[in-house]
N, CA and C atoms of all chains as a GROMACS GRO file, in nm:
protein
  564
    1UNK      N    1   0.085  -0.119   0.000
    1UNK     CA    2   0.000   0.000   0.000
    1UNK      C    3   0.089   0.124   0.000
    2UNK      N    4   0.052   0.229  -0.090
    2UNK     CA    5   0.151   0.353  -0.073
    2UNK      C    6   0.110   0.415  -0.004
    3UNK      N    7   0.247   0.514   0.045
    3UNK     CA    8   0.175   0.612   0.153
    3UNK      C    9   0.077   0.706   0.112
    4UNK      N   10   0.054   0.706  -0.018
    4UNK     CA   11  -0.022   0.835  -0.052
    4UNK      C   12  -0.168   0.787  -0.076
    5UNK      N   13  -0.211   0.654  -0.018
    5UNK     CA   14  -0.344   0.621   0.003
    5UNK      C   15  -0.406   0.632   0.090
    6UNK      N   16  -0.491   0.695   0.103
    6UNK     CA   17  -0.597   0.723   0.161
    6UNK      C   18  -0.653   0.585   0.265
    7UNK      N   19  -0.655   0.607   0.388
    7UNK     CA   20  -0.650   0.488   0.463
    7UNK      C   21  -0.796   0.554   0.564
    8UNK      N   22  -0.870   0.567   0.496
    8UNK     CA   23  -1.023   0.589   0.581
    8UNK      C   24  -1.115   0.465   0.666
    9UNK      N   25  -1.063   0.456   0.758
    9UNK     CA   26  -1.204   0.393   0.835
    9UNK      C   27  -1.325   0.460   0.878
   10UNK      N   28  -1.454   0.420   0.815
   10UNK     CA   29  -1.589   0.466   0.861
   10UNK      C   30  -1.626   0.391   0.920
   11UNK      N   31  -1.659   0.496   1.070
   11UNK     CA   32  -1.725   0.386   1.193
   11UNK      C   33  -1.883   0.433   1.199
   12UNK      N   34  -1.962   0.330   1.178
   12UNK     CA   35  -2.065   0.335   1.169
   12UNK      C   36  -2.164   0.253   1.291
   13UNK      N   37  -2.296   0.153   1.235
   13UNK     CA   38  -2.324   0.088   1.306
   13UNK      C   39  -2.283  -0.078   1.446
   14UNK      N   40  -2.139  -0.088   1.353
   14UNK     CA   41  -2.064  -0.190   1.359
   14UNK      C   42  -2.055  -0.251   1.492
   15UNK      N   43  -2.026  -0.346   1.552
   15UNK     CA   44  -1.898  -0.326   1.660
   15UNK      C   45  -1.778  -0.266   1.656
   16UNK      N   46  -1.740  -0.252   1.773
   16UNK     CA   47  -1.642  -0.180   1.760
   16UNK      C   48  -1.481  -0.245   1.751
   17UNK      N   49  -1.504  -0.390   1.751
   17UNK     CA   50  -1.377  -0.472   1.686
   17UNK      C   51  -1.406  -0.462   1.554
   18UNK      N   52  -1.500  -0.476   1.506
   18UNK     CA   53  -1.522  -0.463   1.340
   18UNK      C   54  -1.390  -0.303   1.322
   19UNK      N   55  -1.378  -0.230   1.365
   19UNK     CA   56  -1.347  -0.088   1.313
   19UNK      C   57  -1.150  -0.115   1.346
   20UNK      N   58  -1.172  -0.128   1.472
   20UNK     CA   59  -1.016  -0.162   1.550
   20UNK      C   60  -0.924  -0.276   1.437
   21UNK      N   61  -1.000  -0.381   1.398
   21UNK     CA   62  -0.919  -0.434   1.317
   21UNK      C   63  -0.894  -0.396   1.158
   22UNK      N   64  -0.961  -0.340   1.113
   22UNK     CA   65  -1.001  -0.245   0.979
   22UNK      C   66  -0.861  -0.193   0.974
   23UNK      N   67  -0.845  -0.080   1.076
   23UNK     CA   68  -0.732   0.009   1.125
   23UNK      C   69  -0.599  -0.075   1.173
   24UNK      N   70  -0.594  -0.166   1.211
   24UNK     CA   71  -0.493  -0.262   1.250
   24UNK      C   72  -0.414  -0.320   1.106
   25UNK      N   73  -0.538  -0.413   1.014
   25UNK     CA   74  -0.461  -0.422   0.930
   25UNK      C   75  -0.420  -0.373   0.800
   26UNK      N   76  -0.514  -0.208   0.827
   26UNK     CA   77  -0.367  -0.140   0.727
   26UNK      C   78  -0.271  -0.052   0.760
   27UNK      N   79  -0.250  -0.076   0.927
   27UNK     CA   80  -0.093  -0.035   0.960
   27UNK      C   81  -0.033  -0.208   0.944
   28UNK      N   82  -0.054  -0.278   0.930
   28UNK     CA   83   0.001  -0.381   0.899
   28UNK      C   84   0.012  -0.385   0.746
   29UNK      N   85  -0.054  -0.359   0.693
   29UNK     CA   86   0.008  -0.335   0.552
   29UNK      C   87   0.090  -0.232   0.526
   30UNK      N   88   0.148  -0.139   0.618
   30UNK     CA   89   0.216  -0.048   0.583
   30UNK      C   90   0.161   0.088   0.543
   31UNK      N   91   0.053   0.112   0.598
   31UNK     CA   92   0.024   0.202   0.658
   31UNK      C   93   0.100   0.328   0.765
   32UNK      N   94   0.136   0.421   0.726
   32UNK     CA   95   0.155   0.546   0.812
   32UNK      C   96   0.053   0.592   0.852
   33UNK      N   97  -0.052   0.619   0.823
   33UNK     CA   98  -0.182   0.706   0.891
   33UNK      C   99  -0.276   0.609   0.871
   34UNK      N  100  -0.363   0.587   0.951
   34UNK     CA  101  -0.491   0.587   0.912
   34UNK      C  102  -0.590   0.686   0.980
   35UNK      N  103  -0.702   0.668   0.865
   35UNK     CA  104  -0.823   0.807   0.934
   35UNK      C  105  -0.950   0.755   0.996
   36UNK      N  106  -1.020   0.759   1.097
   36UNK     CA  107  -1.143   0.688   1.124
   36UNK      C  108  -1.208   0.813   1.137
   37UNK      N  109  -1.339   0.867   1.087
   37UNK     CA  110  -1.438   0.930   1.075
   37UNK      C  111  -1.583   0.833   1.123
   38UNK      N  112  -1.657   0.953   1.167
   38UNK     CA  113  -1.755   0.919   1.201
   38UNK      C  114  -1.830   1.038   1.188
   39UNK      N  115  -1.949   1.004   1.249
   39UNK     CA  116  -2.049   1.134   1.279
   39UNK      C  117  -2.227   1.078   1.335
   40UNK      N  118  -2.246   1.182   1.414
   40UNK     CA  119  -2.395   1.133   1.471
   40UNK      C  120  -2.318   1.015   1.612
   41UNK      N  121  -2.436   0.959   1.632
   41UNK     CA  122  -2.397   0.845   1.748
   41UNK      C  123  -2.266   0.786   1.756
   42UNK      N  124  -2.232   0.758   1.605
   42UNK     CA  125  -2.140   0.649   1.632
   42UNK      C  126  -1.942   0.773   1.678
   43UNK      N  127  -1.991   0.850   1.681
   43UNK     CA  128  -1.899   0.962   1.739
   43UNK      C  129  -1.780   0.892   1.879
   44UNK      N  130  -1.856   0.879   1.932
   44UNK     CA  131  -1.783   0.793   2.060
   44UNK      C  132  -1.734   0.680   2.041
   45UNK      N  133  -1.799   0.597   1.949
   45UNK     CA  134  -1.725   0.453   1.921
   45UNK      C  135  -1.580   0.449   1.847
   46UNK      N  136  -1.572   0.578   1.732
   46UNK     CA  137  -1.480   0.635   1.656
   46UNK      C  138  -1.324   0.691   1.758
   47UNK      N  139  -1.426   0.729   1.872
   47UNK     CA  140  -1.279   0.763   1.959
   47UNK      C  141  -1.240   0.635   2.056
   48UNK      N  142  -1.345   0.560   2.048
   48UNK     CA  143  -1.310   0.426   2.127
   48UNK      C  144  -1.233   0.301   2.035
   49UNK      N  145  -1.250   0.326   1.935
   49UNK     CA  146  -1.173   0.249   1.841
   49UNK      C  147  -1.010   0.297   1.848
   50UNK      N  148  -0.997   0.439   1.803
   50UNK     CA  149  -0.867   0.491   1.842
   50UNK      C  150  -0.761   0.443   1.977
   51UNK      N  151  -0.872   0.460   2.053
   51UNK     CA  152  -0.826   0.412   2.231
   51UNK      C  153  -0.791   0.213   2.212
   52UNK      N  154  -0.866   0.154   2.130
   52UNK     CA  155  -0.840   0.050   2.144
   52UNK      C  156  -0.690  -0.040   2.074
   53UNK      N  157  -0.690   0.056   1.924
   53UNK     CA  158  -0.591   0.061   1.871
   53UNK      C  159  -0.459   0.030   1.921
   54UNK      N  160  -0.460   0.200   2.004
   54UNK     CA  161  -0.360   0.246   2.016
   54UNK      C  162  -0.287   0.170   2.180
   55UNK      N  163  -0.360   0.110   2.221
   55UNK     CA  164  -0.348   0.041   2.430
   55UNK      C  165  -0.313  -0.102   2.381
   56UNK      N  166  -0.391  -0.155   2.270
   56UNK     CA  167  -0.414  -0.327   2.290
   56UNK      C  168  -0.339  -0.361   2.135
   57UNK      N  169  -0.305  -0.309   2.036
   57UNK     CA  170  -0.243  -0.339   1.873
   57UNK      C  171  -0.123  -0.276   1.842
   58UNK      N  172  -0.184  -0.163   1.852
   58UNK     CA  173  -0.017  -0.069   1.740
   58UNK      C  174   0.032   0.012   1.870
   59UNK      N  175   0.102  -0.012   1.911
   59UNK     CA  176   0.134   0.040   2.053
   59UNK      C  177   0.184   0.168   2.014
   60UNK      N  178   0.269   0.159   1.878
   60UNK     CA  179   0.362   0.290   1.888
   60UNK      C  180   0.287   0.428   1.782
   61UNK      N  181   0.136   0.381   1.803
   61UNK     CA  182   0.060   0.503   1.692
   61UNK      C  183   0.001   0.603   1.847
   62UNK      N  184   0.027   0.663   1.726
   62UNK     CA  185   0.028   0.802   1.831
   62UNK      C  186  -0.151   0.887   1.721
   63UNK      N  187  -0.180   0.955   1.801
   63UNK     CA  188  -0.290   1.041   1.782
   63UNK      C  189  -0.246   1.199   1.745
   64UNK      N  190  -0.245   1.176   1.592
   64UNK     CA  191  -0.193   1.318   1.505
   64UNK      C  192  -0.291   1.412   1.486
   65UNK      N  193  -0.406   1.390   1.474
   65UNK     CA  194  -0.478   1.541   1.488
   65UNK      C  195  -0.644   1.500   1.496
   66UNK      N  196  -0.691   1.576   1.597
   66UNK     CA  197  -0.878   1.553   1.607
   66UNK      C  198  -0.949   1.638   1.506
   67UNK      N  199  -1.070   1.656   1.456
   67UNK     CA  200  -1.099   1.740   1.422
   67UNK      C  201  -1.243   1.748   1.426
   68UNK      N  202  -1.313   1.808   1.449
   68UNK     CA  203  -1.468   1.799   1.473
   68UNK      C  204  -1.530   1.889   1.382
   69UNK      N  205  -1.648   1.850   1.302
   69UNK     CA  206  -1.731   1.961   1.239
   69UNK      C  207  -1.840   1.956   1.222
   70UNK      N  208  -1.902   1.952   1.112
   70UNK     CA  209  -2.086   1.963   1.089
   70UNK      C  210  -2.096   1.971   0.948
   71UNK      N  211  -2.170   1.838   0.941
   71UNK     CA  212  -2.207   1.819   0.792
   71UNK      C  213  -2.354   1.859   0.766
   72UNK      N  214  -2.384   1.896   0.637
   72UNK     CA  215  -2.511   1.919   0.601
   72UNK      C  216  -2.618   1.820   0.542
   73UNK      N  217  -2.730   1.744   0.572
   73UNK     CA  218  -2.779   1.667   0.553
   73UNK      C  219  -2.902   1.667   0.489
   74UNK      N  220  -2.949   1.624   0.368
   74UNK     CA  221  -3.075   1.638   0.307
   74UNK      C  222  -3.196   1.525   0.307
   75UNK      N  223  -3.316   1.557   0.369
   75UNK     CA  224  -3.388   1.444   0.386
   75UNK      C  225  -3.480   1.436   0.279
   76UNK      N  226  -3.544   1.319   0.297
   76UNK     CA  227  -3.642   1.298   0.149
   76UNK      C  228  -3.745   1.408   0.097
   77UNK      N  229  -3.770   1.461   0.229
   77UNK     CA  230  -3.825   1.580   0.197
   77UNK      C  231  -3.794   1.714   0.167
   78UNK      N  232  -3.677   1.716   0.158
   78UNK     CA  233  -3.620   1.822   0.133
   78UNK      C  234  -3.550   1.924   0.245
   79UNK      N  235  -3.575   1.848   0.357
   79UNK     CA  236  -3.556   1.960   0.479
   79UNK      C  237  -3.400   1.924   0.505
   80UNK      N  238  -3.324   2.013   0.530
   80UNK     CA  239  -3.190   2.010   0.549
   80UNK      C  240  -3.181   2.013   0.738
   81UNK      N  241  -3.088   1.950   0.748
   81UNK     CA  242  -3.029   1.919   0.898
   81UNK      C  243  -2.878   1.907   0.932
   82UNK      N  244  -2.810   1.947   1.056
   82UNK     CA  245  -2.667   1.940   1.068
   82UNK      C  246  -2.652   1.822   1.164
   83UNK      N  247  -2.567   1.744   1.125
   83UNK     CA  248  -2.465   1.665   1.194
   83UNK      C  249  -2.380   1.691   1.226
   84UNK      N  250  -2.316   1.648   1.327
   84UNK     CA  251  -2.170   1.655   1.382
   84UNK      C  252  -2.100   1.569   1.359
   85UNK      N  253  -1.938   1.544   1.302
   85UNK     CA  254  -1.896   1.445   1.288
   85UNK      C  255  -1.706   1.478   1.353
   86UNK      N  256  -1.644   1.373   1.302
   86UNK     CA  257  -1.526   1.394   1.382
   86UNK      C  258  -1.402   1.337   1.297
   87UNK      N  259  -1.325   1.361   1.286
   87UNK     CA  260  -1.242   1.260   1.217
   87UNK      C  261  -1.074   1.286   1.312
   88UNK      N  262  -1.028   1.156   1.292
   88UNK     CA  263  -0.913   1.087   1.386
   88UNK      C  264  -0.801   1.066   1.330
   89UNK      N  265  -0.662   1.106   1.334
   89UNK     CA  266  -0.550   1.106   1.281
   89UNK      C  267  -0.491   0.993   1.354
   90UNK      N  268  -0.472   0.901   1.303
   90UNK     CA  269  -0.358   0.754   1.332
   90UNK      C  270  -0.220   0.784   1.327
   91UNK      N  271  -0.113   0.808   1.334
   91UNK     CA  272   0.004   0.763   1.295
   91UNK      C  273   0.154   0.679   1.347
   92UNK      N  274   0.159   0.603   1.257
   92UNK     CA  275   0.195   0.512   1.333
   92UNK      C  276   0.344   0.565   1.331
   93UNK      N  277   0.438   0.546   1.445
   93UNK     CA  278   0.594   0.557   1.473
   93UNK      C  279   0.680   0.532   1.373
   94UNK      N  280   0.788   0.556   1.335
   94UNK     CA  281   0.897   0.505   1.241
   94UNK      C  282   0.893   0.380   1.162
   95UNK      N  283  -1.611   3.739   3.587
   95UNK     CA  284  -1.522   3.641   3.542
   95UNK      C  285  -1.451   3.634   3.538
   96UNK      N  286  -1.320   3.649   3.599
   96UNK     CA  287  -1.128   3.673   3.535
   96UNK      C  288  -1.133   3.548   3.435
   97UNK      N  289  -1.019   3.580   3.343
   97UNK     CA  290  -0.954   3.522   3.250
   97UNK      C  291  -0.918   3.436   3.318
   98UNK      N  292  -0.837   3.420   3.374
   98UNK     CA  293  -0.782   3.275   3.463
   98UNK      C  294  -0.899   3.188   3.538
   99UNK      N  295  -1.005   3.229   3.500
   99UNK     CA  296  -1.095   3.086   3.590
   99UNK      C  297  -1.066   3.011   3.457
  100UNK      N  298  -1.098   2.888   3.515
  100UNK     CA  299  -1.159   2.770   3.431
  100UNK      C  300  -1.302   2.749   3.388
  101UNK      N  301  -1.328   2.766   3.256
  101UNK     CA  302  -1.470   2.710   3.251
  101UNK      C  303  -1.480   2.610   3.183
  102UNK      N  304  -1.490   2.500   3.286
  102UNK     CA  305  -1.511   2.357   3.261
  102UNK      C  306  -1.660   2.342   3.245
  103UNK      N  307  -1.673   2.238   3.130
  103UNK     CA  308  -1.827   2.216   3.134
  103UNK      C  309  -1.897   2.082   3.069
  104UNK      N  310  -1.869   1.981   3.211
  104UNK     CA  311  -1.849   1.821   3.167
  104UNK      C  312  -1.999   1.757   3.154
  105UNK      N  313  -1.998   1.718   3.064
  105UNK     CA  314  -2.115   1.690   2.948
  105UNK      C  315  -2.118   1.524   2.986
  106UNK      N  316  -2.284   1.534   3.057
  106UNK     CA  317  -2.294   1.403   3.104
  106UNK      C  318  -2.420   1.318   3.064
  107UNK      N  319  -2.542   1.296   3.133
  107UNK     CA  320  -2.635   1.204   3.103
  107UNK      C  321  -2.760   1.353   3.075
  108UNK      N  322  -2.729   1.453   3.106
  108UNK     CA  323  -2.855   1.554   3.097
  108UNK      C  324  -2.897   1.589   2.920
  109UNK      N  325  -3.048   1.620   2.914
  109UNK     CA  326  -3.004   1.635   2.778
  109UNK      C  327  -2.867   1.805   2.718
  110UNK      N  328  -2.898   1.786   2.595
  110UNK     CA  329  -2.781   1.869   2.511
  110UNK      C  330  -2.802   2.021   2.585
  111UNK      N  331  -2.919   2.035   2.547
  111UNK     CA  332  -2.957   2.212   2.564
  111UNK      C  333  -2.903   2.254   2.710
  112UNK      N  334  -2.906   2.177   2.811
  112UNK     CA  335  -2.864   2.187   2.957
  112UNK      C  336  -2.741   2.233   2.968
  113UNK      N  337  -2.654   2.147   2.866
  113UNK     CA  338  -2.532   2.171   2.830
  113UNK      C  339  -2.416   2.287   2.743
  114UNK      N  340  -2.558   2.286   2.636
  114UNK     CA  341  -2.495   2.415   2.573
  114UNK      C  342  -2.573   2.578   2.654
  115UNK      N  343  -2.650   2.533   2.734
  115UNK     CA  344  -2.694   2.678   2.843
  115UNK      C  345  -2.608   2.726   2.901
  116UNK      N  346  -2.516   2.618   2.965
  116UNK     CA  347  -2.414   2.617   3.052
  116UNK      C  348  -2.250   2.733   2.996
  117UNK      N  349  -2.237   2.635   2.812
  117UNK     CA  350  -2.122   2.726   2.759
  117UNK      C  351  -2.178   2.866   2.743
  118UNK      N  352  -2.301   2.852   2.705
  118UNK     CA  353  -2.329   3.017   2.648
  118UNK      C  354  -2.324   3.102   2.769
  119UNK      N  355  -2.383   3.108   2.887
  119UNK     CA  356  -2.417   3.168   2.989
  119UNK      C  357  -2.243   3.200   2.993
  120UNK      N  358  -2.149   3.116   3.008
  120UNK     CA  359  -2.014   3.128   3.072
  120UNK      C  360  -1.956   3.239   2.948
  121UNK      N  361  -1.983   3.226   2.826
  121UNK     CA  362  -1.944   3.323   2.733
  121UNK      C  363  -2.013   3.464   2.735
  122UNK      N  364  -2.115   3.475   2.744
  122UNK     CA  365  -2.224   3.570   2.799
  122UNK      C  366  -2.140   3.664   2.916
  123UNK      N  367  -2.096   3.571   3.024
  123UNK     CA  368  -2.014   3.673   3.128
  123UNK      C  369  -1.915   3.700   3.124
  124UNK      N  370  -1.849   3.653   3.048
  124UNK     CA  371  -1.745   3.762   2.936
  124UNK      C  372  -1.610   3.605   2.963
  125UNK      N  373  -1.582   3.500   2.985
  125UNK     CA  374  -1.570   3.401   2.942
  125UNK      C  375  -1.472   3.385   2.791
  126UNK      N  376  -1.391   3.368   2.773
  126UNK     CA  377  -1.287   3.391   2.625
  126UNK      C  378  -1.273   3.270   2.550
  127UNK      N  379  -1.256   3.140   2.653
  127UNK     CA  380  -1.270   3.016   2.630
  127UNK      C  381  -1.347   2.940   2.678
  128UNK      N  382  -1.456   2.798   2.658
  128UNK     CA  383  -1.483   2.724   2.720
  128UNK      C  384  -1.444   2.599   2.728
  129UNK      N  385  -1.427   2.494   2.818
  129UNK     CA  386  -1.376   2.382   2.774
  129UNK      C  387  -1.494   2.241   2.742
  130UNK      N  388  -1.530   2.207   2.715
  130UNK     CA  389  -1.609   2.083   2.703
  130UNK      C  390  -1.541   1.979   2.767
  131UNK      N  391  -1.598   1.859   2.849
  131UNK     CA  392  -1.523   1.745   2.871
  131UNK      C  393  -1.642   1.675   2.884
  132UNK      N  394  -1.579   1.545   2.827
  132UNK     CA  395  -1.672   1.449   2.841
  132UNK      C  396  -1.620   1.298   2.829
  133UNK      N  397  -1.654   1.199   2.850
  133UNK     CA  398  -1.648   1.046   2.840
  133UNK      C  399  -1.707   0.960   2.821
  134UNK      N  400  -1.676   0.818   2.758
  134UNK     CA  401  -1.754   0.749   2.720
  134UNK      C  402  -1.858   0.754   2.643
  135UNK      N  403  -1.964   0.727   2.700
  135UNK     CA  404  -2.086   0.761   2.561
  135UNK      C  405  -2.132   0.853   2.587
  136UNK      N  406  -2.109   0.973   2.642
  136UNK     CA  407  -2.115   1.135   2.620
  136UNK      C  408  -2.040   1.194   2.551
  137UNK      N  409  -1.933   1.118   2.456
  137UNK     CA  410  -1.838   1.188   2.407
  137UNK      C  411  -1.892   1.242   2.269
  138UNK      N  412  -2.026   1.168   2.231
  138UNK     CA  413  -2.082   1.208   2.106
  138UNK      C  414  -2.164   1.367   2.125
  139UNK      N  415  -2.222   1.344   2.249
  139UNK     CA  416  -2.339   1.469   2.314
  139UNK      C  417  -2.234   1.570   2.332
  140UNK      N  418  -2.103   1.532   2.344
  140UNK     CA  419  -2.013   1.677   2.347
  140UNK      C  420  -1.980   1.738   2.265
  141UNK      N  421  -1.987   1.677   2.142
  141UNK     CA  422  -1.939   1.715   1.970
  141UNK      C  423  -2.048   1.798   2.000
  142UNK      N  424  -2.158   1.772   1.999
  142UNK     CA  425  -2.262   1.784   1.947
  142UNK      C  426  -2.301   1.962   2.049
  143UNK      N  427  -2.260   1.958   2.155
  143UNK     CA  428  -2.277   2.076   2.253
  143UNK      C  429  -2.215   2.128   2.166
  144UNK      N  430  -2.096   2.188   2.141
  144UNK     CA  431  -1.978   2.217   2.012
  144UNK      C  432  -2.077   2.283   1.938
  145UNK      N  433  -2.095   2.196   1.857
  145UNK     CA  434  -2.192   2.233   1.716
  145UNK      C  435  -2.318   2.288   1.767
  146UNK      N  436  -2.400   2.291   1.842
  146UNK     CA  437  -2.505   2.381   1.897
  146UNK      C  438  -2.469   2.523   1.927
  147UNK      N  439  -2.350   2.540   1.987
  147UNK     CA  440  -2.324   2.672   2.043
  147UNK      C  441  -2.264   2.780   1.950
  148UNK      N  442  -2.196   2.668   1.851
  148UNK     CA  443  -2.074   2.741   1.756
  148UNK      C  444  -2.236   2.800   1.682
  149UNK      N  445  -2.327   2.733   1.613
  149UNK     CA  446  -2.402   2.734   1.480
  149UNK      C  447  -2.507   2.809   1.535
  150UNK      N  448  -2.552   2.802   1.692
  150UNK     CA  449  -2.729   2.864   1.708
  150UNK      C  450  -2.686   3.022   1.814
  151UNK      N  451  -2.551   2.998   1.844
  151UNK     CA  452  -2.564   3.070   1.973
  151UNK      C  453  -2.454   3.162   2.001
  152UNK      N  454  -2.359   3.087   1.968
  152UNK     CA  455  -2.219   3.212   1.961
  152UNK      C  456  -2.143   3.216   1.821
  153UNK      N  457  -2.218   3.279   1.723
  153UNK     CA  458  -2.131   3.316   1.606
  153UNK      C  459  -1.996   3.331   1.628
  154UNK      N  460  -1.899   3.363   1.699
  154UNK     CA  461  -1.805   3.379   1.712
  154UNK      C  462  -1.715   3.283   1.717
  155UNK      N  463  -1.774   3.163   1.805
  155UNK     CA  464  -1.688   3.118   1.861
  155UNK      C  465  -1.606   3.017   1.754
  156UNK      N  466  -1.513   2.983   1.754
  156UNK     CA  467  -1.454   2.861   1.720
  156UNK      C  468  -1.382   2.788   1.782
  157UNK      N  469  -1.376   2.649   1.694
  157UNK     CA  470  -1.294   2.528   1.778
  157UNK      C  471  -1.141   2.567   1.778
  158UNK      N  472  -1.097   2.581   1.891
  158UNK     CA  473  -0.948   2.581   1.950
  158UNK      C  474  -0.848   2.482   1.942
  159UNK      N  475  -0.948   2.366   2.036
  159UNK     CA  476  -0.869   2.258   1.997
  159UNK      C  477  -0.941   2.122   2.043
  160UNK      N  478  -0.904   1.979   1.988
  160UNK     CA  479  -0.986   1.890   2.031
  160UNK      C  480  -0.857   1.778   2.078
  161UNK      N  481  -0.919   1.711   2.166
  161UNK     CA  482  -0.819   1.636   2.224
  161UNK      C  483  -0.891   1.471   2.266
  162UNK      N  484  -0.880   1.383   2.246
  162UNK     CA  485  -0.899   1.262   2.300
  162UNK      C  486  -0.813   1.163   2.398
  163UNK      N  487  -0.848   1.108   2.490
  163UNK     CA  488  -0.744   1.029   2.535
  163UNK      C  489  -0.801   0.922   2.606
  164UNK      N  490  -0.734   0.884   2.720
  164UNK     CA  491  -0.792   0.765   2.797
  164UNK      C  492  -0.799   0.804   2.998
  165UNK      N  493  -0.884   0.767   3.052
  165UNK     CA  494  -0.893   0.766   3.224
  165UNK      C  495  -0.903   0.613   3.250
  166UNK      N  496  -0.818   0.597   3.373
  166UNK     CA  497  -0.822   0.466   3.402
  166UNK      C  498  -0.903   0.480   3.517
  167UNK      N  499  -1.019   0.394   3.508
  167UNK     CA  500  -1.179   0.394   3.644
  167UNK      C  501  -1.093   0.285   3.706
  168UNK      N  502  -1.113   0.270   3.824
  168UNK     CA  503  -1.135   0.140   3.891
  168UNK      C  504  -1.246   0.145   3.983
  169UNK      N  505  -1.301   0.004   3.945
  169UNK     CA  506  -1.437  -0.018   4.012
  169UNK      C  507  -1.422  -0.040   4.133
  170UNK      N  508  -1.552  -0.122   4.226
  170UNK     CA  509  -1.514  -0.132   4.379
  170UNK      C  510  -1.489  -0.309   4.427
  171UNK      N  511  -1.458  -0.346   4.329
  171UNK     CA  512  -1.370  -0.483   4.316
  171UNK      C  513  -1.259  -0.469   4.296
  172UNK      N  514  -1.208  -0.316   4.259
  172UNK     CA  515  -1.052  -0.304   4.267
  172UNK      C  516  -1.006  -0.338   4.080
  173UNK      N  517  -1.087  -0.354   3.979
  173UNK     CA  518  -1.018  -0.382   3.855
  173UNK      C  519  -1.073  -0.265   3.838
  174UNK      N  520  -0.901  -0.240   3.726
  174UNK     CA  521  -0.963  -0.141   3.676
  174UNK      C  522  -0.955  -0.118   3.517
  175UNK      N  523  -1.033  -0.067   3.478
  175UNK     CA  524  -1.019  -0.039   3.327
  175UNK      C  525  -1.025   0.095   3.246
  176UNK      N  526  -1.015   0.132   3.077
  176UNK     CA  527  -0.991   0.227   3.020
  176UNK      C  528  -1.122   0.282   3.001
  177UNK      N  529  -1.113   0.432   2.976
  177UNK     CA  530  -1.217   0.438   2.943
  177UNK      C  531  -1.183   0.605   2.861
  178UNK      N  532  -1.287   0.591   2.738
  178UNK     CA  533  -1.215   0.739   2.619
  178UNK      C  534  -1.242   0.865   2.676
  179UNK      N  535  -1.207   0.922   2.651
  179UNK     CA  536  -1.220   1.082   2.659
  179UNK      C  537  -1.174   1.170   2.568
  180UNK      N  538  -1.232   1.316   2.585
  180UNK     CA  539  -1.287   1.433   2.494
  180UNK      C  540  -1.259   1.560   2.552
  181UNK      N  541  -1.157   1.636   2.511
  181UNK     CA  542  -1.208   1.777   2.573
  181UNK      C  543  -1.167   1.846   2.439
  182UNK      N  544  -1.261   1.951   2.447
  182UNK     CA  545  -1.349   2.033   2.374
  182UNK      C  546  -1.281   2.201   2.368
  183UNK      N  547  -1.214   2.250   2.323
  183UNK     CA  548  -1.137   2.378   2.393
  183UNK      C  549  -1.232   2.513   2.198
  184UNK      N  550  -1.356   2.520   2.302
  184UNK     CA  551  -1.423   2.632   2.265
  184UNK      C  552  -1.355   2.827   2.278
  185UNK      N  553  -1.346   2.914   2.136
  185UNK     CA  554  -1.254   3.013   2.204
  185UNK      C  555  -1.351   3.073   2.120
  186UNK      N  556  -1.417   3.219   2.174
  186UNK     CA  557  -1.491   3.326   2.108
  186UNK      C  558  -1.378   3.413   2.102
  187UNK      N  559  -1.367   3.490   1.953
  187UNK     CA  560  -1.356   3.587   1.889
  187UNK      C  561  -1.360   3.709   1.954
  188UNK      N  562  -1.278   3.812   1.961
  188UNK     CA  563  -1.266   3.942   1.962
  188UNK      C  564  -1.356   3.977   2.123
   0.00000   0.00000   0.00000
């Protein structure tokens, strides 16, 4: 995998080993970053995945940058709504 | 208010609006920063305080900085375990 791929995990309804290993094995493929995004509920699971990562797998990834924002959302009816979402900087050590 | 208080404002089981009453009121009394903190499965309701205050309530404000990490609980059996965390570093403008 090159470094210049895009290594996105979306944490969604899942468990939250579903997400932790996602992220595991593409710093095992050689991975430098990976990104886990989320938004809405699954917000907390996205930072609990990070936490799980980083204590119990890739010991030496460190947490490169948070970022929180608000997406715009369109429903069938037309009515627009904001979400909050978050996204998580992985990177793994030397 | 002096500049040197802390305004901590840890985001728990109450609903959202309780929460974002709390940042605005503290910005309201002249307040420069607020901090958000939160854990576990409040860590989503804290994004989300964030995005209420920034979008309905304090035009000004923006995100400073976001931070995640880990607290180690121990229960009253004496184990103890991880658990995620969130703080939230809210800063109004001018």
């Amino acid at each position: 995998m090159s470094e210049s791929t895009n290594n996105v995990v979306f944490v969604g309804k899942k468990a939250i080993m579903n997400y932790v290993l996602a992220c595991v094995t593409m710093f095992h493929q050689g991975a430098k970053r990976v990104i886990i995004k989320a938004r809405g509920k699954a917000i907390n699971k996205a930072v609990e995945v990070a936490r799980v990562v980083r204590e119990n797998f890739i010991r030496g990834a460190m947490i490169e940058n948070v970022n929180i924002g608000t997406e715009i959302l369109t429903s069938k009816d037309g009515n627009t709504y904001s979400i909050s979402t978050i996204t998580i900087i992985l990177r793994k050590e030397g």
